[in-house]
N, CA and C of each residue as an Amber inpcrd file, in Angstrom:
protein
   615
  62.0930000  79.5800000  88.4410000  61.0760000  79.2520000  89.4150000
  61.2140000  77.8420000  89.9550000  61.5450000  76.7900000  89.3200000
  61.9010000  75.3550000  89.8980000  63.6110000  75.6710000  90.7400000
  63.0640000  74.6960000  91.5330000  64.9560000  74.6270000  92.3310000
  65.8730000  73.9910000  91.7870000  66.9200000  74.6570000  90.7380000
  67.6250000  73.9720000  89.8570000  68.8360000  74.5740000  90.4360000
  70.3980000  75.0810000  89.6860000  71.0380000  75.0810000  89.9100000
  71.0240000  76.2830000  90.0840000  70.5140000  76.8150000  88.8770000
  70.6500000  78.5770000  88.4380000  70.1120000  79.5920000  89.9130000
  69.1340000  79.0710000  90.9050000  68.5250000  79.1310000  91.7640000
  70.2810000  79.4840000  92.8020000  71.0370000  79.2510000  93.0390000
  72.7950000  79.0770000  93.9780000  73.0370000  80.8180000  93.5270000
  72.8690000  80.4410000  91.7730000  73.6350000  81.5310000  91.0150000
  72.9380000  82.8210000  91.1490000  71.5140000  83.0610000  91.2490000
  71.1200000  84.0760000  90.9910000  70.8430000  84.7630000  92.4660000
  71.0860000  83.2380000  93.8050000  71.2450000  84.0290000  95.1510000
  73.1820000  85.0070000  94.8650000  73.6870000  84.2580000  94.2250000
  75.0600000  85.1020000  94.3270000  75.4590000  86.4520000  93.6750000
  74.8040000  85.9980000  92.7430000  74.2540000  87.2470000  92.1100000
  73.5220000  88.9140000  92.2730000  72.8740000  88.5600000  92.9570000
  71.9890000  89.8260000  93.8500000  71.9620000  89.8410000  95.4730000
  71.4170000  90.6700000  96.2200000  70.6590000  90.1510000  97.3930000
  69.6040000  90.3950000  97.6920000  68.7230000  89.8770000  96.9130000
  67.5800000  89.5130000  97.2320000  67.2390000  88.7150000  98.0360000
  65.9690000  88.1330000  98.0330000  64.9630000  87.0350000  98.8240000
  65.2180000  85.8510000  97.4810000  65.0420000  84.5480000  97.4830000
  64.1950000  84.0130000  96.5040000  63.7620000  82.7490000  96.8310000
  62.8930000  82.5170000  96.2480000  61.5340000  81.4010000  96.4730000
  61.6630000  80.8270000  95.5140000  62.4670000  79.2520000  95.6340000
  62.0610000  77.8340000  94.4480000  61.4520000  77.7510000  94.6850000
  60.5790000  76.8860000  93.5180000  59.8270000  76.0130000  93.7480000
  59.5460000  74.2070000  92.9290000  59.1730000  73.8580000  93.1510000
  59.7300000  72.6520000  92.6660000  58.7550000  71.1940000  93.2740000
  57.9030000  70.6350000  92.4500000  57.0200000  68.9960000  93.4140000
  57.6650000  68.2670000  93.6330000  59.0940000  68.0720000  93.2720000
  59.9880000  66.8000000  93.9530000  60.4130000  67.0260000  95.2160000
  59.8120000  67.0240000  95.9660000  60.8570000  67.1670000  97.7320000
  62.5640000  66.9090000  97.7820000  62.8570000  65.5320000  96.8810000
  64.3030000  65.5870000  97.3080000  65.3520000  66.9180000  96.5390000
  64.5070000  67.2540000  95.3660000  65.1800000  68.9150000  94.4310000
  65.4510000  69.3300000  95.4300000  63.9650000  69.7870000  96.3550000
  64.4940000  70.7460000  97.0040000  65.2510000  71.0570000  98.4190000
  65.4960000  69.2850000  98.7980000  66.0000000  69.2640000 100.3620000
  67.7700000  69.2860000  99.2360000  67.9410000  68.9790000  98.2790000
  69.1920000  68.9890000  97.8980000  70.0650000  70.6120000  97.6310000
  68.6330000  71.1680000  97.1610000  69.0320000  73.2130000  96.8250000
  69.4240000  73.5540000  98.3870000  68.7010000  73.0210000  99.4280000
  68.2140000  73.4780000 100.7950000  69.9810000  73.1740000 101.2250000
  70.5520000  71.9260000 100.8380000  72.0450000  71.3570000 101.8770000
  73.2180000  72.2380000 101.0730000  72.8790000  72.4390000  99.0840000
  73.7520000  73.4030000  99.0240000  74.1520000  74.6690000  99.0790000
  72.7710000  75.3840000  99.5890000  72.4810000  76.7110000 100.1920000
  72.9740000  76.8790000 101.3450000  73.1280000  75.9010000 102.0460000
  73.3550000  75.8530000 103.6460000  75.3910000  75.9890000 103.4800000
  75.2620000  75.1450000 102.2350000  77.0940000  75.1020000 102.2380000
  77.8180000  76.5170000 101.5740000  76.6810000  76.9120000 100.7300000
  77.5010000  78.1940000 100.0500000  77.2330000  79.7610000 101.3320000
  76.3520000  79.2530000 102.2410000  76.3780000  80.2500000 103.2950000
  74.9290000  81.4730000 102.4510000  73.5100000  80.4080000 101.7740000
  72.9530000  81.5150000 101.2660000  71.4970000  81.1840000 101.7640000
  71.6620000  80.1110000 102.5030000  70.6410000  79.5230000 102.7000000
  69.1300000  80.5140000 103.6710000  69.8700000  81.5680000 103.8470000
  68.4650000  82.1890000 104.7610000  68.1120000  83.2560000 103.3840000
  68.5610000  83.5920000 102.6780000  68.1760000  83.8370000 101.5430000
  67.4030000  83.1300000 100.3580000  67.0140000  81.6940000 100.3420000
  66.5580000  81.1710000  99.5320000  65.5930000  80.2110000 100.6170000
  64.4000000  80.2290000 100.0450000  63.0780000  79.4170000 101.0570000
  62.8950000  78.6020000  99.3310000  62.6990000  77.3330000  99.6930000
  62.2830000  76.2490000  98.9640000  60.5170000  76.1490000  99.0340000
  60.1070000  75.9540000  98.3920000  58.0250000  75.6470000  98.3730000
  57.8070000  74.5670000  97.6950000  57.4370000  73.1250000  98.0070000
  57.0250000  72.1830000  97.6540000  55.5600000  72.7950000  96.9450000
  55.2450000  73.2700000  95.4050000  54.2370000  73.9280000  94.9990000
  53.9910000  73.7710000  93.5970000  53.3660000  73.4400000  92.8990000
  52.9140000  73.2330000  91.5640000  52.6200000  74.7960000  91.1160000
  53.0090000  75.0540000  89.4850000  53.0690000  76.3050000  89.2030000
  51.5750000  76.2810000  88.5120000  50.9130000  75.6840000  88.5290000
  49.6490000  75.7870000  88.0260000  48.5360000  76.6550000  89.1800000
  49.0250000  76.6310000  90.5090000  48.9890000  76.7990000  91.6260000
  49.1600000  77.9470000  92.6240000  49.9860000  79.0280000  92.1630000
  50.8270000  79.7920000  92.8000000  50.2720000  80.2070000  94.1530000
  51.0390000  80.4120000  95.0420000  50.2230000  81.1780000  96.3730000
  50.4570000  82.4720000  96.5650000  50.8230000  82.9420000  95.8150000
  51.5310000  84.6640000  96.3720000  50.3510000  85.2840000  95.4260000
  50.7740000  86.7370000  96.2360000  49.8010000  87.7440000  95.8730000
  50.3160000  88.3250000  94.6840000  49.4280000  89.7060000  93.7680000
  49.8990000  89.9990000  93.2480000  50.7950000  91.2150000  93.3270000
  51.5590000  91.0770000  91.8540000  53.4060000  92.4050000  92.0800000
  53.7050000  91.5680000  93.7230000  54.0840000  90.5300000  93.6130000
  55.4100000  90.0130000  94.8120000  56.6370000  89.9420000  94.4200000
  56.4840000  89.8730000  93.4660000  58.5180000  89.5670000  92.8580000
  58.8020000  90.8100000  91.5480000  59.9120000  90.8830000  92.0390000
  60.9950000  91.4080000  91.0820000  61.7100000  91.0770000  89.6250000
  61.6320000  89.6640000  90.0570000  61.7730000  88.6270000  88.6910000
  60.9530000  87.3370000  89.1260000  61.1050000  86.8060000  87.7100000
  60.5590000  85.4020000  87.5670000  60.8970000  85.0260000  86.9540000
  61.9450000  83.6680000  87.1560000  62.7820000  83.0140000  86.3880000
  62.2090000  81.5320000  86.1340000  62.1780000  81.0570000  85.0250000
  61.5750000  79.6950000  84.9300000  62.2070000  79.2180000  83.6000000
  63.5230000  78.5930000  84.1880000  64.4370000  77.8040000  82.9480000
  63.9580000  76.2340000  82.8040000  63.6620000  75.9870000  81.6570000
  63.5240000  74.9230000  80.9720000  62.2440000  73.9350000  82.0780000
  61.2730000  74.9620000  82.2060000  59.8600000  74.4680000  83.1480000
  58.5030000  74.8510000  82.5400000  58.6860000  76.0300000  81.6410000
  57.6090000  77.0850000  81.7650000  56.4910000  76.2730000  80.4380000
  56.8540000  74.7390000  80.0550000  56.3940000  73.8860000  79.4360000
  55.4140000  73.3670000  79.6280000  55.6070000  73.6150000  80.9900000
  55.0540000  72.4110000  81.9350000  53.4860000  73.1900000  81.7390000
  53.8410000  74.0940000  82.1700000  52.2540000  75.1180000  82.3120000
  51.6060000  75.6870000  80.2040000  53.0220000  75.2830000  79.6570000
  52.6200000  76.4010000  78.0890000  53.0660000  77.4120000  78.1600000
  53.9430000  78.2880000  76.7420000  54.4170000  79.4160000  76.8760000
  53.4510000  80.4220000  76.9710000  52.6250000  80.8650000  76.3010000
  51.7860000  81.6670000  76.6650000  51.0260000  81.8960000  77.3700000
  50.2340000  80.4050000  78.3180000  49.6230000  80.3620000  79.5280000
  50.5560000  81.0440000  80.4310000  52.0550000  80.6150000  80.7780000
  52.6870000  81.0300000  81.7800000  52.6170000  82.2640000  81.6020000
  53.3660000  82.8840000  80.4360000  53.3820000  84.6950000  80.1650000
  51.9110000  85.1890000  81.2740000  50.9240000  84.0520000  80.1530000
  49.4910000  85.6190000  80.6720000  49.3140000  85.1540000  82.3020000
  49.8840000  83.9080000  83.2690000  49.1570000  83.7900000  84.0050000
  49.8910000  84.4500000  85.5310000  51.4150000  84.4980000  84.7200000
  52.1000000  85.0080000  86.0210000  52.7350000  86.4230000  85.6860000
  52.0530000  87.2360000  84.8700000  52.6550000  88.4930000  84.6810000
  51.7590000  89.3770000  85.9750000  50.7370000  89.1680000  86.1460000
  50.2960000  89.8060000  87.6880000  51.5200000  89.3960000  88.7880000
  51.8530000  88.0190000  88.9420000  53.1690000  88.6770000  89.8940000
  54.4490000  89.1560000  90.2070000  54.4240000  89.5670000  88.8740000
  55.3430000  90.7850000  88.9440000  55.0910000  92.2620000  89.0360000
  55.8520000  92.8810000  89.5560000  56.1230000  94.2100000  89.8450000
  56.0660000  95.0150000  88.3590000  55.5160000  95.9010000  88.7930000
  55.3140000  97.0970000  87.3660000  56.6270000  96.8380000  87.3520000
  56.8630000  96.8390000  86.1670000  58.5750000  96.9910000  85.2550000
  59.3180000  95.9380000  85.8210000  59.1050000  94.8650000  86.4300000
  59.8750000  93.8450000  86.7630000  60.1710000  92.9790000  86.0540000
  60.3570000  91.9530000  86.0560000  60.8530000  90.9350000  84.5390000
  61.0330000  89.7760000  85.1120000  60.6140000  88.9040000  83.3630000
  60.5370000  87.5730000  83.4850000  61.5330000  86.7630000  82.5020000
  61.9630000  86.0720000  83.2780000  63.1290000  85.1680000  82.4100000
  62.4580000  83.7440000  82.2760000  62.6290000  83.2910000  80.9660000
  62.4260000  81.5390000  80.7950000  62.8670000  81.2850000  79.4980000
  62.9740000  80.1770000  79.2310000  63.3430000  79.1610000  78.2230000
  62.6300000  78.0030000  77.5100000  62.8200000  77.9670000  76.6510000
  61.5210000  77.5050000  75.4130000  62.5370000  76.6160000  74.6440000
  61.8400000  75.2480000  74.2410000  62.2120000  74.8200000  73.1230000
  61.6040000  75.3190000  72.3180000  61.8690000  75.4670000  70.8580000
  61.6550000  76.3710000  69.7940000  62.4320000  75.8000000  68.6350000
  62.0520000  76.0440000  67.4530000  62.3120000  75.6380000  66.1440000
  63.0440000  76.4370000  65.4950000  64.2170000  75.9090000  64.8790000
  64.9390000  77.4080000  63.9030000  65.0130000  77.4490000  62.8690000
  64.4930000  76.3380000  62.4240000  64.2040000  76.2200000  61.2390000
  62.5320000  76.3340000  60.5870000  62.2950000  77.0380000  59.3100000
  60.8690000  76.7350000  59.2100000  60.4190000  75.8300000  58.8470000
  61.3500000  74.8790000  58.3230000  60.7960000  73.8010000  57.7150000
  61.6460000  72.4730000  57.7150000  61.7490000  72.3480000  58.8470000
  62.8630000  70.5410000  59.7210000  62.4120000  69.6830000  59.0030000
  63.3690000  68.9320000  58.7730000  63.1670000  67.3900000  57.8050000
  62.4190000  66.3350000  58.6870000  61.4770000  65.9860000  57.4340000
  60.3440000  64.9610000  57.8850000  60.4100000  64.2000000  59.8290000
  61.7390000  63.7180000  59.4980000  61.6520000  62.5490000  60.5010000
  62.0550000  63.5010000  61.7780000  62.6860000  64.4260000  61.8650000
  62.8490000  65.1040000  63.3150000  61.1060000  65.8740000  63.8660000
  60.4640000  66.9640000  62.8360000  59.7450000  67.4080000  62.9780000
  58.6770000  66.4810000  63.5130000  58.7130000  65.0130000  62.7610000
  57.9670000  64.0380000  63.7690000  58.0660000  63.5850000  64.8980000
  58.9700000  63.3980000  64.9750000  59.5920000  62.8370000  66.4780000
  59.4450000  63.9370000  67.8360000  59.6870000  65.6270000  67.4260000
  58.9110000  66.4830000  68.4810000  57.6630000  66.9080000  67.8300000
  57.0770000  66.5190000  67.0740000  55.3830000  66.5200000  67.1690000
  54.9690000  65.3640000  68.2660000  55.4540000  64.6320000  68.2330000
  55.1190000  63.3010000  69.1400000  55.5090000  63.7660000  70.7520000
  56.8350000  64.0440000  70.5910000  57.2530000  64.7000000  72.1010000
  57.0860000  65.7410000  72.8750000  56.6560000  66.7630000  72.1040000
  56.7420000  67.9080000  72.6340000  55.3110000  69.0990000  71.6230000
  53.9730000  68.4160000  71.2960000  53.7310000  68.8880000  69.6910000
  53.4350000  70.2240000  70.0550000  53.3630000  70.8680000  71.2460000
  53.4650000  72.3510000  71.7370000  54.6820000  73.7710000  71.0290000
  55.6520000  72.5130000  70.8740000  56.9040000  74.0490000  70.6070000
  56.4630000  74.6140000  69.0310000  56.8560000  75.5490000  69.0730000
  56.5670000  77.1070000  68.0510000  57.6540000  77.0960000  67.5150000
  58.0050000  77.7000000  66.4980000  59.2340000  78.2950000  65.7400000
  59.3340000  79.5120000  66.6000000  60.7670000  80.2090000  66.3500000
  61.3330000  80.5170000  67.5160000  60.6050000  82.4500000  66.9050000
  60.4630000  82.9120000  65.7260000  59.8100000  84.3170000  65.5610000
  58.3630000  83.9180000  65.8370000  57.9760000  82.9080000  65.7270000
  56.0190000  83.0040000  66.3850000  55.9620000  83.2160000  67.7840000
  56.8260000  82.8500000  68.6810000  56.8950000  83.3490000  69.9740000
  57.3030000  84.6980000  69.9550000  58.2250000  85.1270000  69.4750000
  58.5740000  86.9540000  69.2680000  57.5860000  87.7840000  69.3510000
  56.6580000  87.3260000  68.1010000  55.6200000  88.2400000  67.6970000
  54.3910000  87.6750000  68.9600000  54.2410000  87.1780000  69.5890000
  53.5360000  86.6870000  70.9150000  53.5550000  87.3910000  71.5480000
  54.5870000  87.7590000  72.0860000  55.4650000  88.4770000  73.5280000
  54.8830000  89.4060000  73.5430000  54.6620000  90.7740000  72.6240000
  54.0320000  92.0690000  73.0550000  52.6110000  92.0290000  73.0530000
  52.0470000  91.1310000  73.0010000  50.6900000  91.3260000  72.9190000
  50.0020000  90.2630000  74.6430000  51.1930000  89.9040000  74.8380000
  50.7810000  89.4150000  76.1470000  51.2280000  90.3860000  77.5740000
  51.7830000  91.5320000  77.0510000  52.2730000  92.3720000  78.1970000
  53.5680000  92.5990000  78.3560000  54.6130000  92.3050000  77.9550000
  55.5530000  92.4550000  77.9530000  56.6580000  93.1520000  76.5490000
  57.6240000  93.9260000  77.5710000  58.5640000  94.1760000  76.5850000
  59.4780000  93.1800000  76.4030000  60.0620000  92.8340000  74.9140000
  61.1790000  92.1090000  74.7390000  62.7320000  92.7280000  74.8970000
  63.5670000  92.1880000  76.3120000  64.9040000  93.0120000  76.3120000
  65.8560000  92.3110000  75.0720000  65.7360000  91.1120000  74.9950000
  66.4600000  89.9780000  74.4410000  66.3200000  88.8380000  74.1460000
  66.8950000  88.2940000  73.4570000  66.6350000  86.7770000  73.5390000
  68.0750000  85.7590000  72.9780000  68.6040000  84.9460000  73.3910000
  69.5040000  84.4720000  72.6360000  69.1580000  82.5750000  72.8060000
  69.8400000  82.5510000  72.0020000  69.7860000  80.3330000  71.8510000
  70.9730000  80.0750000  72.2260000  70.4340000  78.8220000  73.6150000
  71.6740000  77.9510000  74.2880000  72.5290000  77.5660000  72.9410000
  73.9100000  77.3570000  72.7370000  74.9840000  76.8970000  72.2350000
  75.0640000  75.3530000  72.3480000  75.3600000  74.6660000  71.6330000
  75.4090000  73.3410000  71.2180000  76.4080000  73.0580000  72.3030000
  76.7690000  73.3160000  72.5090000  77.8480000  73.0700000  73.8600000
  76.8010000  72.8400000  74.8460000  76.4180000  73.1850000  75.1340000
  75.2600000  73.0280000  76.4100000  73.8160000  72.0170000  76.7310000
  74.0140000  71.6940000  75.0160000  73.0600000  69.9460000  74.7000000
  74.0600000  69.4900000  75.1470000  75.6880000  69.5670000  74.6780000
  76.3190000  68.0970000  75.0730000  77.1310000  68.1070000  76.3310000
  76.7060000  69.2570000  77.0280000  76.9200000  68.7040000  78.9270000
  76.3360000  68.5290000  79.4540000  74.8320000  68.1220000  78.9510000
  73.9240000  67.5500000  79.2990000  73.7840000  65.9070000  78.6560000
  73.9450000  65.8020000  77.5170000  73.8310000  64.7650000  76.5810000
  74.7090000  63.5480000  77.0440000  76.0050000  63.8670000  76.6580000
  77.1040000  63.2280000  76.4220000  77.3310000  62.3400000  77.9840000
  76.9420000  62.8430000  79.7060000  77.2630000  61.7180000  80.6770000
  75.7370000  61.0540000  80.3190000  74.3660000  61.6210000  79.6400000
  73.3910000  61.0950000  80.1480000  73.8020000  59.5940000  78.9560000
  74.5590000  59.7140000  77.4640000  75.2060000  58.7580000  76.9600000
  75.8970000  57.6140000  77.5040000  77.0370000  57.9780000  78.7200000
  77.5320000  57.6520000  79.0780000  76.7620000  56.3880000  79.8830000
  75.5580000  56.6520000  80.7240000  74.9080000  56.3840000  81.8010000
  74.1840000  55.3920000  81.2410000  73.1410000  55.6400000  79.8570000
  72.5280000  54.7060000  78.7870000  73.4490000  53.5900000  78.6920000
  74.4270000  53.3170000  78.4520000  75.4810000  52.6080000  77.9710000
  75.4700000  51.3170000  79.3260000  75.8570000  52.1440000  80.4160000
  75.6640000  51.5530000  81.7250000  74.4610000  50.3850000  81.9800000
  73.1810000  51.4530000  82.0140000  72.0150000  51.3100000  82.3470000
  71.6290000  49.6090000  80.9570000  72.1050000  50.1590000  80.3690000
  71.6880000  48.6680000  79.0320000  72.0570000  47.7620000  79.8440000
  72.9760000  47.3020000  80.5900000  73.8530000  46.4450000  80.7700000
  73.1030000  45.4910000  82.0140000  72.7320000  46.3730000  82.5770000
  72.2150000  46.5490000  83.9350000  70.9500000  46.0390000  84.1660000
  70.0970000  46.4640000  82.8940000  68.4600000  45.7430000  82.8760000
  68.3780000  45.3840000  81.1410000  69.3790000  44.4630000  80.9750000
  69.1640000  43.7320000  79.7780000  67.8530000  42.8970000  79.8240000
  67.6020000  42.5160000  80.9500000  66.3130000  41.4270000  80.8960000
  65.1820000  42.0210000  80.7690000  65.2670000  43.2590000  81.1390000
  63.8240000  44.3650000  81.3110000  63.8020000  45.3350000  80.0690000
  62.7340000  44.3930000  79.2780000  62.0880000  45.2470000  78.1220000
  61.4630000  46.2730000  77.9650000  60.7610000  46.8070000  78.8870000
  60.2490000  47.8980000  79.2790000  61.4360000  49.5640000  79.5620000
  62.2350000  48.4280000  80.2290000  63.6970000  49.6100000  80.5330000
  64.2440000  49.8850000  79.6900000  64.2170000  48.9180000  78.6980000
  65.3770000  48.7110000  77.5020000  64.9310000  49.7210000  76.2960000
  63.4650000  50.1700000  76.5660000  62.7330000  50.9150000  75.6370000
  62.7660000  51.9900000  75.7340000  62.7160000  52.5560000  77.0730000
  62.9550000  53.6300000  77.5730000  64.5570000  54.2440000  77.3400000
  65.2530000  53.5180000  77.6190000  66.8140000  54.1100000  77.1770000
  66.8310000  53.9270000  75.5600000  66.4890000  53.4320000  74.8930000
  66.2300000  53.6690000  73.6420000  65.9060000  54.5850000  73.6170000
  64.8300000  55.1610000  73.6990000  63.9670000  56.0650000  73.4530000
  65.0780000  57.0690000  73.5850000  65.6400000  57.8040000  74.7640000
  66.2470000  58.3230000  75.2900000  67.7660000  58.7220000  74.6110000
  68.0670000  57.2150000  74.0770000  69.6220000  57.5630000  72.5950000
  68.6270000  58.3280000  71.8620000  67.8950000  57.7690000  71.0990000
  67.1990000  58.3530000  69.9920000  67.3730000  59.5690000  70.3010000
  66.5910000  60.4780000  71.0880000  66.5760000  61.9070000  71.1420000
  68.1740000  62.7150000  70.8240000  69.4600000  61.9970000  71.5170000
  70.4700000  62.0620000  71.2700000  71.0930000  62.0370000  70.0510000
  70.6080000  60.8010000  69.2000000  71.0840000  60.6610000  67.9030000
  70.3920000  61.8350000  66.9660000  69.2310000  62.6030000  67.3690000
  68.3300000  63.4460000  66.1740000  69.1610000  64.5510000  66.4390000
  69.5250000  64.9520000  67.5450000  70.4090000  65.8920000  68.1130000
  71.7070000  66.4930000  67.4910000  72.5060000  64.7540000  67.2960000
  73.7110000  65.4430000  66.2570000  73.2450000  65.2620000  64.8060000
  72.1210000  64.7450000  64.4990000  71.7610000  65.1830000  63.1380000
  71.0780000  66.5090000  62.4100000  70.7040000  66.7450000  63.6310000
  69.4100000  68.0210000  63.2290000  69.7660000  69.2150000  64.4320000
  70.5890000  69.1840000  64.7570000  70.9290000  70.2690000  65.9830000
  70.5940000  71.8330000  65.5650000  70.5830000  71.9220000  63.7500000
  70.5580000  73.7620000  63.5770000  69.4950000  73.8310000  63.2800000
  68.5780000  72.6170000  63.6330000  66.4580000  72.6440000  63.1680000
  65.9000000  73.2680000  64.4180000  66.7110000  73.0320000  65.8270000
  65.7160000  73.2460000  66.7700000  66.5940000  73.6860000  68.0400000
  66.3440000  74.5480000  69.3670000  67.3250000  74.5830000  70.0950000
  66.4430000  75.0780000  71.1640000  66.8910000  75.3060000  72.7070000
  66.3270000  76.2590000  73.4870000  66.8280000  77.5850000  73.6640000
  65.4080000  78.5230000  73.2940000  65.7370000  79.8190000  73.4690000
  65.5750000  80.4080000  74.5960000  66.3750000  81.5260000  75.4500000
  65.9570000  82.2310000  76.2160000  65.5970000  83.7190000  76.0190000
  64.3780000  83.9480000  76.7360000  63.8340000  85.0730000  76.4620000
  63.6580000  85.9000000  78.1380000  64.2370000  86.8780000  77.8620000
  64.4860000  88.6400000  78.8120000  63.5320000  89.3280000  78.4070000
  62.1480000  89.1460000  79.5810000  61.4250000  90.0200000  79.0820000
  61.3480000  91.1440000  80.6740000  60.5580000  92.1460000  80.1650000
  59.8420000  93.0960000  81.2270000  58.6930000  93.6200000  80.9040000
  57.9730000  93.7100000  82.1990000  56.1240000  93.7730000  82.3770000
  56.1720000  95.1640000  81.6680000  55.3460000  94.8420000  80.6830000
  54.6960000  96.7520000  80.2630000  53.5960000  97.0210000  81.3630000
  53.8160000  97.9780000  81.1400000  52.6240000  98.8830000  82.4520000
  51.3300000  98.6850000  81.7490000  51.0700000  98.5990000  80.3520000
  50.0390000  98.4200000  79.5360000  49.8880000  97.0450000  78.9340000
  48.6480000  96.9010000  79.5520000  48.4600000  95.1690000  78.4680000
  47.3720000  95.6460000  77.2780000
């Protein structure tokens, strides 16, 4: 549902219609110039729109995809609040941080109580899912490969960025902050991960 990348892929993918959405204007004038270059652009309409918000009616879509956003709103708020717009038997895709472990060592489990104190272990969301309307098709966890093509230039960039606003303590805290999450990462990587979950609307709630 935000205008990310996956948004290119899933116009190439099908031919459908699809509708980002996304509150940063430049996300979406940037989805808008590489839509225009991959030749998909009358297929994909951008909506400057908060998902707390939605404007469409209900059963408008086919899917509903919301990778690494559906936070923003809560996993189960989102489930119960946008399963009206989907289509009988249509389906919803998103991604969850989630816990894989039941019981993470002291100092990580603190550090996303502080950051994030919302995420669930990854079977308390399972057992969630059918009681909010949906069938479960699947679910699998991003691969550690995929923290560190994300991780490893934002490393790179920290490194930079120190250099750059050494005088600014405020900045200097913030990219701290920012290794840190990195460093718990290669310590504790099999405690916690993002899951994705393939669901579809039951006809029965």
């Amino acid at each position: 549902m935000r205008a990310r990348l996956p948004t290119l892929e899933l116009a190439r993918l099908t031919d459908g219609n699809i509708t980002a959405i996304d509150i940063h204007q430049p996300f979406l004038e940037r989805l808008q110039e590489k839509a225009a270059v991959a030749g998909l652009s009358e297929r994909i309409a951008c909506l400057n729109q908060t998902m707390f918000d939605l404007p469409f009616s209900e059963k408008a879509f086919d899917l509903l995809w919301a990778e690494g956003s559906i936070y923003i709103i809560g996993f189960e708020q989102g489930l119960k609040q946008w399963r009206s717009l989907i289509k009988p038997k249509g389906f919803l895709v998103v991604s969850e941080l989630v816990w894989l472990k039941s019981e993470p060592p002291p100092e990580i489990q603190g550090f996303w109580e502080r950051a994030y104190p919302a995420m669930q272990p990854l079977d308390s969301l399972l057992e969630l899912i059918p009681g909010l309307g949906y069938h479960l098709i699947g679910h699998f966890t991003l691969p550690e490969a995929a923290w560190w093509n994300y991780y490893l230039p934002l490393e790179f960039r920290i490194k930079h960025l120190r250099s750059a606003f050494r005088h600014n303590l405020d900045a200097l805290a913030s990219l701290e902050q920012e290794q840190q999450e990195i460093e718990y990462y290669r310590l504790y990587s099999n405690c916690y991960g993002y899951a994705f979950f393939i669901l579809q609307k039951s006809l029965i709630l």
